[in-house]
C-alpha positions as CSV (number, residue, x, y, z in Angstrom):
1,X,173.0,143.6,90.8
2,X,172.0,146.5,88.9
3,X,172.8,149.9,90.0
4,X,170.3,153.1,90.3
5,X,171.9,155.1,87.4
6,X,171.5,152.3,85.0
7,X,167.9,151.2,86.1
8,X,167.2,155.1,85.5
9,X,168.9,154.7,82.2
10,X,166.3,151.7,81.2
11,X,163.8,153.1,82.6
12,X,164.5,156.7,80.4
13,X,165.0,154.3,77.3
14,X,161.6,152.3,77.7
15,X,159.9,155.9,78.4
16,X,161.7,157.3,74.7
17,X,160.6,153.7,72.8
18,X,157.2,155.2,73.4
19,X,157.2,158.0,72.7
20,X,158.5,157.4,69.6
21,X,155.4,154.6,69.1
22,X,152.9,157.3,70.2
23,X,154.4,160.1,67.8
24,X,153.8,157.3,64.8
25,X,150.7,156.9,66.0
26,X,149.9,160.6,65.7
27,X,148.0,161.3,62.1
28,X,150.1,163.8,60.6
29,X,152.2,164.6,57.2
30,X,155.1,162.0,57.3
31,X,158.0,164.4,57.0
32,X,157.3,165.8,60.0
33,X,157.2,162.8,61.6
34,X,160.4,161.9,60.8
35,X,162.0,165.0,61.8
36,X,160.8,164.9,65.4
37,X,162.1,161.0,65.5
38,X,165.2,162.2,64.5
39,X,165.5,165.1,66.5
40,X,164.1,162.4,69.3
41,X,166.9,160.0,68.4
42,X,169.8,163.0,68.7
43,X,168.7,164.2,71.9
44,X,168.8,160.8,73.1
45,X,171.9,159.7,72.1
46,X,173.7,163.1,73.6
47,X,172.1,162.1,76.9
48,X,173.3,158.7,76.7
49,X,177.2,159.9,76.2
50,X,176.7,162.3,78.6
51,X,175.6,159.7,81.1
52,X,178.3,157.6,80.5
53,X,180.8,160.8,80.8
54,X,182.2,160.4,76.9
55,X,181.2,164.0,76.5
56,X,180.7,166.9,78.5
57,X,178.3,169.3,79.5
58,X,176.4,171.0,76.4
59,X,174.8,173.4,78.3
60,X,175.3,177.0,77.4
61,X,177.3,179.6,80.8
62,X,179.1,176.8,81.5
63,X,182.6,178.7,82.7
64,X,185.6,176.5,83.6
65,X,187.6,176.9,87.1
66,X,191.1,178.1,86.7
């Protein structure tokens, strides 16, 4: 049976596929386009290894306990 965390996961995944299909759908110069896909994609793909704990936090004032 599926677990929460990766139904969320789906769920985020399906939610990202469109909005991917709605930015390509927006009329505007293709260069930009492609930059926010891209940007998109990254973002995406840092969440995704973040979920599955191959990287750490990114965030910035993150301090480390001694």
């Amino acid at each position: 049976m599926l677990t929460s965390g990766l139904i969320s996961i789906i769920v985020a995944l399906v939610v990202v596929g469109l909005v991917l299909y709605l930015i390509g759908m927006i009329p505007m110069d293709g260069t930009i386009k492609q930059i926010i896909r891209a940007v998109v994609i990254i973002a995406v793909i840092v969440w995704l290894l973040q979920s599955f704990g191959l990287i750490g936090s990114l965030g910035v004032g993150h301090t480390r306990m001694r």
